[in-house]
C-alpha positions in Angstrom: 0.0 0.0 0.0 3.0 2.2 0.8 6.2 3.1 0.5 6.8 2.3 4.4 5.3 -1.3 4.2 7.8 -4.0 5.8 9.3 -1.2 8.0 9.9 -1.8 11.9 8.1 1.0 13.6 10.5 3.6 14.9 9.6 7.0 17.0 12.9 8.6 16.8 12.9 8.1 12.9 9.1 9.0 12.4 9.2 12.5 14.3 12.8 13.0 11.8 10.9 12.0 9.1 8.1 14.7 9.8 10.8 17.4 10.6 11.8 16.6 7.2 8.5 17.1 6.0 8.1 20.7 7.6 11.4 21.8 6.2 10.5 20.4 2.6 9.5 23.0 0.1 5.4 22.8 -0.5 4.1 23.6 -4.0 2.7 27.1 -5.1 0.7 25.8 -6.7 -0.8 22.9 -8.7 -3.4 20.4 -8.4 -2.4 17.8 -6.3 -0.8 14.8 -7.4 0.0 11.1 -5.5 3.9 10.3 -5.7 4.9 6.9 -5.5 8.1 4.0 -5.6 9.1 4.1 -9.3 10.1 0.3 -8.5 7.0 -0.8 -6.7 4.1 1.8 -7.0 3.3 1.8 -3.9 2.2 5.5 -2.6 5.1 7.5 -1.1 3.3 10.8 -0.7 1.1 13.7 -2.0 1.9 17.0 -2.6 -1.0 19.8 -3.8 -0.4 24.0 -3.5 0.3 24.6 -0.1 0.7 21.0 1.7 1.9 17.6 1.3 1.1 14.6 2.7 3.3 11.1 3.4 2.7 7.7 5.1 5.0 7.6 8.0 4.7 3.9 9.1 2.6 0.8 7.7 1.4 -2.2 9.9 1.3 -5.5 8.6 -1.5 -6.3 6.7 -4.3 -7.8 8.5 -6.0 -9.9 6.3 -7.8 -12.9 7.9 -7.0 -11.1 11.4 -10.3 -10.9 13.6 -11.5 -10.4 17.4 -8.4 -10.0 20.2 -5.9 -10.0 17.2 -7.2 -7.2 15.6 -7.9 -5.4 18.1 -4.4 -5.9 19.5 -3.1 -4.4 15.9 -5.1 -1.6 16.3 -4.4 -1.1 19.8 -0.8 -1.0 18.6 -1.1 1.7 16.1 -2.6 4.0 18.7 0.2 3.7 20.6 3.0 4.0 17.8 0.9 7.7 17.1 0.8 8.3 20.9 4.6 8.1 21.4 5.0 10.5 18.2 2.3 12.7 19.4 3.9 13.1 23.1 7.3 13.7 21.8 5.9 16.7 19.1 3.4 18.1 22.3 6.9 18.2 24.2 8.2 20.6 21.2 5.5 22.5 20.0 3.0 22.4 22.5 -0.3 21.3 23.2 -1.8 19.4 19.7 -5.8 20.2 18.8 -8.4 17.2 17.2 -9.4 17.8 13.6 -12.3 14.9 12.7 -12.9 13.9 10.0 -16.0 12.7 9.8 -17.3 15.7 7.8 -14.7 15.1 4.9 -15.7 11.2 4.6 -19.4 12.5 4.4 -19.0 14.9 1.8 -16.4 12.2 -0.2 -18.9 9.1 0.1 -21.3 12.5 -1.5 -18.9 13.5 -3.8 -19.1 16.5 -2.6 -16.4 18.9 -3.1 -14.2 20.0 0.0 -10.6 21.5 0.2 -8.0 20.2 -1.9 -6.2 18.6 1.5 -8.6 17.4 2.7 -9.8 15.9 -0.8 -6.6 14.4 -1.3 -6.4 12.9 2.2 -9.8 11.2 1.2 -8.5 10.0 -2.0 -6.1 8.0 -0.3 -8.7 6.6 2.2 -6.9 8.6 5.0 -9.7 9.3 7.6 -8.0 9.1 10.9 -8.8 11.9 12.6 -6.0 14.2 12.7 -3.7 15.1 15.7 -2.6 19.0 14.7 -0.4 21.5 15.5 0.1 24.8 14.3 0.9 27.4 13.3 4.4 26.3 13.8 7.7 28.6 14.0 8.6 26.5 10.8 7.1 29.6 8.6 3.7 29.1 10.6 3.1 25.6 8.6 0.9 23.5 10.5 1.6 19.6 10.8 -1.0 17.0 11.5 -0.3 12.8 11.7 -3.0 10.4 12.0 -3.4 6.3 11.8 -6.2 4.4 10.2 -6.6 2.1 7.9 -8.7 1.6 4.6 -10.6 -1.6 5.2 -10.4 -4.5 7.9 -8.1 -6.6 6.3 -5.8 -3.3 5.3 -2.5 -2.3 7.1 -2.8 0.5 10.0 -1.0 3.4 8.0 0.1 6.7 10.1 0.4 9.3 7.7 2.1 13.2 8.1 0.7 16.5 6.7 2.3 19.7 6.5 -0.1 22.5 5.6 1.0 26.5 4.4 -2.7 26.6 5.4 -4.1 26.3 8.5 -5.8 22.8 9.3 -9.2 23.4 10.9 -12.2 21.0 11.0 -14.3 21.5 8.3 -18.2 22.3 8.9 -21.6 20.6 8.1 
């Protein structure tokens, strides 16, 4: 599904990785387009005017995974984000809850929404995100998230970085 699939989970390297992300130039401008492995495919990140967006960490997949199991493997994402988001509270503060419940609404509606926000439901990314912002990184604002696409799918925690400011959208 990703670029990160196979990959042991690693705190230290996922908060680099999202400094790395905040420093990166964002497009002026642009419609946004999906990046991905030239030898595999798989998705390695998004970038539209003003934001892009990257898996930071992929679970193993959990096809034919049910009950305890499952809920183990989920339990185990939430816990990979909570060490990242404790360690970017620690350097930027005290993070804010973006849902996302209005963006999957309007996408199973085809409704139209902001290109972000589109693109993060293009890729099926509707964990709610964890944000901070503005930053002192030229006031971007960051957000990460896990979720995953269907019940058999990996967990995948993904990283935005926004020139915009990342607010919950309305009814």
């Amino acid at each position: 599904m990703t670029g990160r699939a196979g990959e042991v989970f690693d705190a230290g390297r996922t908060v680099s990785d999202i400094e790395s992300l905040l420093a990166a130039d964002l497009p002026t401008d642009g419609v946004p387009v999906d990046e991905g492995d030239p030898a595999t495919g798989e998705w390695t990140g998004t970038r539209g005017a003003g934001f892009r967006i990257a898996p930071l960490w992929e679970s193993e997949a959990l096809t034919g995974v049910y009950g305890a199991e499952w809920n183990q493997a989920e339990e185990a994402a939430e816990a990979n984000l909570a060490l990242v988001v404790r360690e970017l509270d620690r350097r930027w503060g005290a993070h804010r809850r973006v849902c996302m419940r209005v963006p999957l609404f309007r996408h199973q509606a085809g409704a139209p929404m902001p290109a972000l926000f589109q693109s993060l439901s293009d890729r099926d990314c509707f964990g709610d995100l964890t944000v901070w912002g503005p930053t002192v990184t030229e006031g971007r604002w960051v957000a990460v998230s896990v979720n995953q696409c269907d019940g058999d799918a990996p967990m995948i925690m993904t990283a935005v970085v926004s020139q915009l400011p990342i607010i919950e959208l309305s009814d």
